[in-house]
VOGU-3710 file (C-alpha; in Angstrom, 3 decimals, decimal comma):
1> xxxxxxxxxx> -35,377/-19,965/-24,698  -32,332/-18,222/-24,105  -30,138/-18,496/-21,116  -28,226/-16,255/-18,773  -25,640/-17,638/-16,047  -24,700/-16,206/-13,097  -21,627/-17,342/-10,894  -19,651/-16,130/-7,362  -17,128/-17,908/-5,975  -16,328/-18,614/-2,755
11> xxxxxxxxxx> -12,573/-19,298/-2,105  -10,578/-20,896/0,542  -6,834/-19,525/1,136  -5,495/-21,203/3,503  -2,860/-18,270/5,216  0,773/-19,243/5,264  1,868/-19,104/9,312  3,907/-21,897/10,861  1,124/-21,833/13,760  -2,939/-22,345/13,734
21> xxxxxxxxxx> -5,162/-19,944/13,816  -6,275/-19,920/17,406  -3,246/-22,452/19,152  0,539/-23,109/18,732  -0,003/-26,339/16,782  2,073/-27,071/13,665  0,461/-26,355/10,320  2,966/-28,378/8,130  1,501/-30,405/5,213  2,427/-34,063/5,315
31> xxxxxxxxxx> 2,698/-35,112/8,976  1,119/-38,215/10,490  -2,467/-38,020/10,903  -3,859/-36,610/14,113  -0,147/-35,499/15,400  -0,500/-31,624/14,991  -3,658/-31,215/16,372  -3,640/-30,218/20,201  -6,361/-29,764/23,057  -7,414/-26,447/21,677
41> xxxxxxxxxx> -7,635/-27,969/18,451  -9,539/-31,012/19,536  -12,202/-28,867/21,567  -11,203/-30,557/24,697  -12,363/-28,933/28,246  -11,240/-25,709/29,906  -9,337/-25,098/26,605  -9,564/-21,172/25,493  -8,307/-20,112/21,872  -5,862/-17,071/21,035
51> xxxxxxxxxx> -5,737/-15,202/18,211  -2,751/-15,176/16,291  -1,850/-11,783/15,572  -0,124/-12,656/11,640  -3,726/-14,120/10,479  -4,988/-11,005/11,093  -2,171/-8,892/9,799  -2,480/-11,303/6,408  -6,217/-10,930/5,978  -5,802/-7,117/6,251
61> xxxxxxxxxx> -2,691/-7,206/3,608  -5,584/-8,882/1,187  -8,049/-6,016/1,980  -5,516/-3,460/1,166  -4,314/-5,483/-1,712  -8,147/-5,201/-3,322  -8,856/-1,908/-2,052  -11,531/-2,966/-0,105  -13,571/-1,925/3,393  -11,525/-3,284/6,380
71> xxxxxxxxxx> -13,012/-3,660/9,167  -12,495/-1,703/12,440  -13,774/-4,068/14,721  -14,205/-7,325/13,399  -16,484/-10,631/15,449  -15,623/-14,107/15,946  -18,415/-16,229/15,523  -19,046/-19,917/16,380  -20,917/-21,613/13,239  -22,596/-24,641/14,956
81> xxxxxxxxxx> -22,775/-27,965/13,023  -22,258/-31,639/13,545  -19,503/-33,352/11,437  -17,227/-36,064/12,539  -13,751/-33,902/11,586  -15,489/-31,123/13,774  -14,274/-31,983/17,149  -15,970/-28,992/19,312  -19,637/-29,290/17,313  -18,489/-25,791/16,115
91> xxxxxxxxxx> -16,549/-23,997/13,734  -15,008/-20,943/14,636  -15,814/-17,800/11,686  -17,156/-14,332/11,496  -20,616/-13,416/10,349  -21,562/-9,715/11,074  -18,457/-8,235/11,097  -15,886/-9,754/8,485  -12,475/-8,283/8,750  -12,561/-7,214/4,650
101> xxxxxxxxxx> -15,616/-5,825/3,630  -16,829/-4,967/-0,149  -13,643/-4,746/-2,723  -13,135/-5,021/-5,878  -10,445/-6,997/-8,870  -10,010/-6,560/-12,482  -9,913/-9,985/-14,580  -9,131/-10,742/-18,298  -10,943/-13,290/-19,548  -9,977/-13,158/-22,713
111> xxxxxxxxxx> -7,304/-10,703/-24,678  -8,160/-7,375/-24,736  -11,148/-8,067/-22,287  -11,450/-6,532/-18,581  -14,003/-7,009/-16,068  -14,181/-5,772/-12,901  -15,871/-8,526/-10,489  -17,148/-6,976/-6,945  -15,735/-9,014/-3,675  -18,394/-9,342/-1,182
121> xxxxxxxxxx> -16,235/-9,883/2,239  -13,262/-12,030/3,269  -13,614/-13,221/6,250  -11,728/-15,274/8,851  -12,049/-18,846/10,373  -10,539/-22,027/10,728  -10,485/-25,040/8,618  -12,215/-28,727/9,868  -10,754/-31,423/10,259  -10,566/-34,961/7,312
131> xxxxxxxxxx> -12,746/-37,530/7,054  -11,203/-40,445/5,070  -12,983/-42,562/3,038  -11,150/-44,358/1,574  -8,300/-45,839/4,174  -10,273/-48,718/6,128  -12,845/-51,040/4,095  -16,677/-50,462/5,577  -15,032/-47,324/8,034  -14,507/-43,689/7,911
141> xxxxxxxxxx> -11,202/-42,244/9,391  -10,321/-38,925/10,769  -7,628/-36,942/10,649  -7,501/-33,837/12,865  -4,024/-32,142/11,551  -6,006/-29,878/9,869  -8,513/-28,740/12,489  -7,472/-24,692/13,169  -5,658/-24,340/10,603  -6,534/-20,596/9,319
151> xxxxxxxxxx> -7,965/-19,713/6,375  -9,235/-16,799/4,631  -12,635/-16,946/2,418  -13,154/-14,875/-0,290  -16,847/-14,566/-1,258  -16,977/-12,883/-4,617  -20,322/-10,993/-5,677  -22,242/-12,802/-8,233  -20,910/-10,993/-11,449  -19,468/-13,671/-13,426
161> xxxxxxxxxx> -21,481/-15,025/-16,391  -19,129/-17,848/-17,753  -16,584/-20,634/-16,385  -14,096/-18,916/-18,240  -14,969/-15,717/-16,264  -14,717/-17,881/-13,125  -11,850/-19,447/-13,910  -10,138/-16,060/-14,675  -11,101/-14,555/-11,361  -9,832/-17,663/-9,356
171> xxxxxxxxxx> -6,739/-17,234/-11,309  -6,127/-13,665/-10,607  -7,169/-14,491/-6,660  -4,481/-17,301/-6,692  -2,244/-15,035/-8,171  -2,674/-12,020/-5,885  -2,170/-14,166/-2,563  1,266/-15,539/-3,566  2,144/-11,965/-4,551  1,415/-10,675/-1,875
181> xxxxxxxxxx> 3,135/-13,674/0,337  0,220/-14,724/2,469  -0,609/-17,950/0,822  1,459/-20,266/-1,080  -1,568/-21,733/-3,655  -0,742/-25,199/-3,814  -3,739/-26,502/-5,071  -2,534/-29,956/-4,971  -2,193/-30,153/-1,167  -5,877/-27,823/-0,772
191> xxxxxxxxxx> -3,973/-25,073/0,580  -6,666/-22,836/-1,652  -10,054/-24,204/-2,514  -12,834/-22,900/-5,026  -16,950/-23,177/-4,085  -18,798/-22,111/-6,730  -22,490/-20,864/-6,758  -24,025/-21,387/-10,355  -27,616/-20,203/-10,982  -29,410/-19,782/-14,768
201> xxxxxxxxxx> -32,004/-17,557/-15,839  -33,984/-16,604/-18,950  -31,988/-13,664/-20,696  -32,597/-10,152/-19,951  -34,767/-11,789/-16,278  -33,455/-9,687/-13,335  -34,701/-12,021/-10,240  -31,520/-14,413/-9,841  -32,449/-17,819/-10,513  -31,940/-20,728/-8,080
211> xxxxxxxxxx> -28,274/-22,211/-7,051  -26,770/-24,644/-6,679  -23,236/-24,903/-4,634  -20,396/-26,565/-6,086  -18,040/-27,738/-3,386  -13,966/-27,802/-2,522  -12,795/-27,867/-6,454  -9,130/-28,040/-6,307  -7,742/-26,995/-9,678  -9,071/-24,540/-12,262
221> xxxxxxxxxx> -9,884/-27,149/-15,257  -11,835/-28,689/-12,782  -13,465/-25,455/-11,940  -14,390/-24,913/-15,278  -15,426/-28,548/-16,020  -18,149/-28,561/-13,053  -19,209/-24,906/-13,915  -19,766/-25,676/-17,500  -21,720/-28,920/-16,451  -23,414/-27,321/-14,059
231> xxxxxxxxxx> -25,125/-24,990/-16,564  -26,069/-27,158/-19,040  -27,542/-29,730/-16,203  -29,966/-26,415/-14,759  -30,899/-25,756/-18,156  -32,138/-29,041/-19,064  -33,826/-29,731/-15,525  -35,698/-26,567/-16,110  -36,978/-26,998/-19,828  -37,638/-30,287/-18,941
241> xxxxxxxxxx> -40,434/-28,891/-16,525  -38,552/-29,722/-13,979  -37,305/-26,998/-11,212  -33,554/-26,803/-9,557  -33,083/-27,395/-6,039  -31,140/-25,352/-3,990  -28,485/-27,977/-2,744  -24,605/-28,712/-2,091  -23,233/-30,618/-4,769  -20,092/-32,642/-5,263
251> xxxxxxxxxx> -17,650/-32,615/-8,885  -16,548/-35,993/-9,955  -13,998/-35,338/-11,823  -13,473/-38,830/-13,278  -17,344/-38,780/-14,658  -17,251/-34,988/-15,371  -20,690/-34,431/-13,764  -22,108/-32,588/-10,454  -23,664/-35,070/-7,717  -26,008/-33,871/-5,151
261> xxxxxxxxxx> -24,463/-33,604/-1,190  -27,346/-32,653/0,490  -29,506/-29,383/0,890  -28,090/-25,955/0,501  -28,091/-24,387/4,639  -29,130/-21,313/4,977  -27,043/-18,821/8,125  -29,630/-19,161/10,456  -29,368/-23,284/9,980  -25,993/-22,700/12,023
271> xxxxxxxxxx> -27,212/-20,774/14,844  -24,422/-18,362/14,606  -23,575/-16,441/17,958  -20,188/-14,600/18,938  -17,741/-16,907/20,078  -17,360/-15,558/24,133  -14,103/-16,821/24,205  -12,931/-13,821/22,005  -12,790/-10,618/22,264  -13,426/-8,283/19,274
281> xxxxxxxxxx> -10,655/-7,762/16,805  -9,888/-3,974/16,768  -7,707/-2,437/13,973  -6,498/0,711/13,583  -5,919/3,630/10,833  -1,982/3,160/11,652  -1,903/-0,911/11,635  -3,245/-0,409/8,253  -0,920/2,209/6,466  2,002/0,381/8,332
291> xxxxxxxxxx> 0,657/-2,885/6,301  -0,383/-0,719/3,366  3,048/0,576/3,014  4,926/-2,992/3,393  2,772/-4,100/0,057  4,891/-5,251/-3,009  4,157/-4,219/-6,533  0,869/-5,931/-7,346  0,481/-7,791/-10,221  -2,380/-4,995/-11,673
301> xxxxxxxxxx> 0,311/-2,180/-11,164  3,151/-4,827/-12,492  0,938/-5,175/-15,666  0,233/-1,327/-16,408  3,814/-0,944/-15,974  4,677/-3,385/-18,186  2,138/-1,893/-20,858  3,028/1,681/-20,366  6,539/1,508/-19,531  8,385/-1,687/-21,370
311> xxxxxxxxxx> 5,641/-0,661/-24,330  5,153/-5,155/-23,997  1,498/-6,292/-25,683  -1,375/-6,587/-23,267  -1,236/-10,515/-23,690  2,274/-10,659/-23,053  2,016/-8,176/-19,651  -1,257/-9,721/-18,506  1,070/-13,607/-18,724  4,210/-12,002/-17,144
321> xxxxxxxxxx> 2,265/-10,739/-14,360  0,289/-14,395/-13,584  2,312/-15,388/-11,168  4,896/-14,777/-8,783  7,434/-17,143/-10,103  7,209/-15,550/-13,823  7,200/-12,148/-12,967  10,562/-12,718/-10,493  11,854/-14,821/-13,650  10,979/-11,471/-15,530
331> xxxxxxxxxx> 12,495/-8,918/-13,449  15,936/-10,804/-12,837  16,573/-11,382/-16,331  15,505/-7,913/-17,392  17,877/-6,200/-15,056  20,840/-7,771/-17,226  18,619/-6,764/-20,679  16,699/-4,070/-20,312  17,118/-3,028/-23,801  15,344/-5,667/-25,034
341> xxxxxxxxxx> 11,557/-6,325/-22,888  9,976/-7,654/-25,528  12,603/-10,028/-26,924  13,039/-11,368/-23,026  8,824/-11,550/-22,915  8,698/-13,784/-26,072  11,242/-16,347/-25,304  9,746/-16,705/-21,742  6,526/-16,899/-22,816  7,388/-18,936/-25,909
351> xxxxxxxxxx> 10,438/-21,628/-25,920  10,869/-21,476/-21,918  7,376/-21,938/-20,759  6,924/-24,720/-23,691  9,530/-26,773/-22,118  8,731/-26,190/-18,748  5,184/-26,913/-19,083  6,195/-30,404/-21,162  8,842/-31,110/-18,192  6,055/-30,436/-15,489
361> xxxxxxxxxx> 8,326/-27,940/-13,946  7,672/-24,471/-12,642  10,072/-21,532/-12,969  11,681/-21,444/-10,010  13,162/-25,406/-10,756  13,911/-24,236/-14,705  17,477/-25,574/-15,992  17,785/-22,663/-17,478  18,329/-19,638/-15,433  17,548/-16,051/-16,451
371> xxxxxxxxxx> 21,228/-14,965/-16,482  21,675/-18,167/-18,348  18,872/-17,041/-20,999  19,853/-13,424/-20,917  23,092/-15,128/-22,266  21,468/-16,330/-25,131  19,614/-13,614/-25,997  22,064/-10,938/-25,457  23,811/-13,480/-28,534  20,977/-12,540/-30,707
381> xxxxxxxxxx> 21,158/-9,183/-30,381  24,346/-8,606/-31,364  24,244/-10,842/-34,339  26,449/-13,640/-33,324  23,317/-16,248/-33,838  20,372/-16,268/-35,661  17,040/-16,940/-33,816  16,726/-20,191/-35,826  20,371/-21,561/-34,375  19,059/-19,915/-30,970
391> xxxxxxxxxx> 16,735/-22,672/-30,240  19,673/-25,065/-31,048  21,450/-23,299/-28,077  18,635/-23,510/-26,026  17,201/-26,947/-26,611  21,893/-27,688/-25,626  21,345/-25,424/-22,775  18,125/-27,130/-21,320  19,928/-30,312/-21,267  23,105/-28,724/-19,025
401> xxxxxxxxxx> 25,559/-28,372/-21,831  26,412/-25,197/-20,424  26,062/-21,717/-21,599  25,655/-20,206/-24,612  28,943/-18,803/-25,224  30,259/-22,463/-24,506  27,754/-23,994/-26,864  28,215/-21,541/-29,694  32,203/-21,947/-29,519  31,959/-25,646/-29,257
411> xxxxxxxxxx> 29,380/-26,746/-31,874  30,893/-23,539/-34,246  27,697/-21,858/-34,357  28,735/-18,097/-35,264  26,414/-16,459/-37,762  28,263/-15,485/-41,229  28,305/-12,074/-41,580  30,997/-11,387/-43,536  29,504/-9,750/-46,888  31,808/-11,662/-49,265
421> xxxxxxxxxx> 31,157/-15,086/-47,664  27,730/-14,772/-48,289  27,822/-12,746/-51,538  29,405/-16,134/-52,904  26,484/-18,097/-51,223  24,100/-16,084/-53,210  26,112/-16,354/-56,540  26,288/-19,835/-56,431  22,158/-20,551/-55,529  21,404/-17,811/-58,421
431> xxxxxxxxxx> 23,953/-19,840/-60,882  22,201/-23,281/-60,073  18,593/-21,947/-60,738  18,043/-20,046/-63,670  14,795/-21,093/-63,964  13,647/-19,342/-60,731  15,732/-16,649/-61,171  13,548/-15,647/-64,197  10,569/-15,959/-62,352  11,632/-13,965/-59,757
441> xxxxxxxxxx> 12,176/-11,322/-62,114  9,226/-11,375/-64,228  7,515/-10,608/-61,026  6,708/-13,583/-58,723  8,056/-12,452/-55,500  7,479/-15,264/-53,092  10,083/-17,157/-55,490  12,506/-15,110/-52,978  11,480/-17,465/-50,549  13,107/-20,810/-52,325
451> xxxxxxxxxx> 16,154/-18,516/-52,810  16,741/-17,560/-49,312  15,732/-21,107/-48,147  18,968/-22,320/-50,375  21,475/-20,178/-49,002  20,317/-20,941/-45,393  20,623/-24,775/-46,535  24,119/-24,224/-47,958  25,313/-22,500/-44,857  23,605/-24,644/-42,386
461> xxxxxxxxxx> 21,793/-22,268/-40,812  24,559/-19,798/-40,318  23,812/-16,983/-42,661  22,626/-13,697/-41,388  18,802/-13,664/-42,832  18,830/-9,641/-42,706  21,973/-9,912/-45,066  21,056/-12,179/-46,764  17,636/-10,683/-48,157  19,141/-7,448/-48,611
471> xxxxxxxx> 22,471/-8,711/-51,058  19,707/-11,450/-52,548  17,509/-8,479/-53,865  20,104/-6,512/-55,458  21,947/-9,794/-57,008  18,578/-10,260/-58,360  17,407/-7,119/-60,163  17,198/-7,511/-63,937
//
């Protein structure tokens, strides 16, 4: 039988203010355990909680950002459950009436793909506290510091058929909230958190088939790890005459295989109710334009721009456009080289991401800065270095030998241009090899290859190649 999959995430931003959601506590990574959580936080009597105002204002930026249904009057709900990191035996959320209703965001899975995946809500709440598990032999500690801190969920309709799909759409999500400033997507530190719903059916079946939840993944080859498992362990249950259970389940990412958590809730397992201790969240035409209008470029109109306007390759836009480090990266440099997009595209996305990704280092903490790069580049261009002595200049430059100029004058790197120097290049390779000469000239053209490999050997790289091929061809006509 044939299979069908069908996926939604569920992700967890959490929002980037100094302050928790509903108190004044700290939300700092790294601090002591249980020193940033305060009486509100901790649930403790006669405590009330208080919206604060910029987790609103960010969860409405998103909404815009997707073009999506915000909410006029949004509810505060209290999700009851009992968990040792959940102090008050409730979490604060919103059921009914999310803040950011149905939207919408374009992935690319693959080059020269699009999909549109539908967003279901996003929705406001706070996070739980820790458990730790691993700390004190036999024991289970708790640490609180995370209790209130706000967070943003993105449920995503159930329109992606692949991990790769997934994994797009996570991307493009993680990419979108940096842009947009409202949460810095460190992974690392779970400031944004994937859940994803998997389900299989028999191809071309339109009843969706049973899921399974896959909880708090933390990077996307993880993501597409437990997805991919996932699948193939639903598939196998099932034509093994077995049937899947609707459950929570747990990646391993050291095995590479789902574990089961315990049984899938449904809403009406956590009693929802409004929270009385808060009022409804009203929002207005004008709060919304006033946010609309303090958007930055998105990374969707930062793409098309790049395509329609720089004339770049949809690969190289849909890259440049990732992130919010790259595209800043971008955009600097280009302002000092605007003549040349798609020059500044490839070495970013070629020689300067290569050694930044084998140094573990993101762009904002690259040795090489753009005006540094532009530099280089801008050496190209005007002929003073081939591209092949280029990434001698670079590979110099990435190790703080200073700039181009420096390294060129230095290490005597200029390009020959001068006709004569390299007409006598040419005379002397032709003179040494007679043999290939003839060949060349009873018609075996890649022979032109060997010739022009010579002269760049005799002149150590230096040669102009355009030059080179040109005075080559007419040296060597019969």
């Amino acid at each position: 039988m044939q299979w069908e999959t069908v996926i939604g995430l569920e992700i967890h931003a959490q929002l980037a203010t100094k302050s928790k959601i509903f108190s004044a506590a700290s939300t700092a990574f790294g601090a002591e355990p249980n020193t940033q959580a305060c009486a509100v936080d901790l649930g403790l009597p006669g405590v009330l909680p208080v919206l604060n105002k910029e987790v609103v204002n960010m969860a409405i930026k998103f909404g815009v950002a997707i073009d999506a249904e915000i909410g006029r009057e949004s509810v505060f709900a209290r999700k009851n459950y009992f968990y040792p990191d959940l102090p008050k035996g409730y979490q604060i959320s919103q059921m009914d009436l999310p803040i950011v209703g149905k939207g919408r965001l374009t992935i690319s899975p693959a080059e020269g793909v699009s999909k549109v995946v539908g967003i279901t809500r996003a929705h406001l709440e706070e996070d739980a506290g820790k458990s730790l598990h691993d700390q004190f032999p036999g024991q289970t500690g708790v640490d609180l510091n995370r209790a209130g801190t706000p967070l943003l969920e993105i449920v995503s309709e159930p329109d992606m058929s692949s991990a790769k799909e997934a994994v797009a759409y996570a991307r493009k999500i993680h990419s979108l909230v940096q842009f947009i400033e409202i949460c810095d997507g460190n992974m690392a530190q779970g400031s944004l958190r994937c859940d994803a719903n998997v389900s299989v059916r028999p191809v071309g079946q339109q009843e969706l088939g049973t899921r399974a939840e896959i909880k708090n993944i933390n990077s996307f080859r993880f993501l597409e790890r437990a997805i991919n498992y996932e699948i193939e362990r639903q598939i196998d249950v099932i034509e093994d005459g077995g049937t899947v259970v609707q459950e929570t389940r747990l990646y391993d990412s050291e095995k590479n295989e789902t574990r089961s958590m315990r049984s899938k809730e449904e809403a009406n397992d956590y009693r929802y109710f409004p929270d009385p201790d808060l009022l409804p969240v009203r929002v207005t035409d004008e709060d919304i334009e006033t946010i609309r209008t303090s958007l930055p470029e998105l990374p969707e109109q930062k793409r098309l721009r790049y395509i329609n306007e720089l004339k770049l390759t949809d690969y190289n836009a849909e890259l440049l456009s990732s992130s919010r480090e790259i595209a800043d990266y971008f955009e600097t440099a280009l302002c000092r080289l605007s003549d040349q997009p798609s020059l500044l595209a490839n070495w970013i996305l070629g020689d300067l991401t290569g050694a930044l990704n084998k140094s573990e280092m993101g762009f904002a903490d690259s040795p090489i800065n753009p005006e540094q790069l532009t530099g280089l580049l801008t050496r190209i261009s005007d002929n003073t270095i081939s591209g092949k002595i280029a990434k001698e200049v670079f590979e110099a430059m990435w190790n703080g030998e200073g700039s181009a100029d420096d390294i060129i004058d230095s290490k005597g790197l200029k390009q020959i241009t001068d006709t004569g120097a390299i007409e006598q290049l040419i005379n002397d390779v032709i003179a040494s090899n007679p043999e290939q000469v003839e060949q060349f000239r009873a018609g075996k053209e890649k022979v032109l290859g060997f010739f022009v490999g010579q002269i760049m050997k005799q002149s150590k790289g230096k040669a102009n190649p355009g030059q080179v091929n040109q005075l080559l061809r007419e040296k060597l006509k019969p």
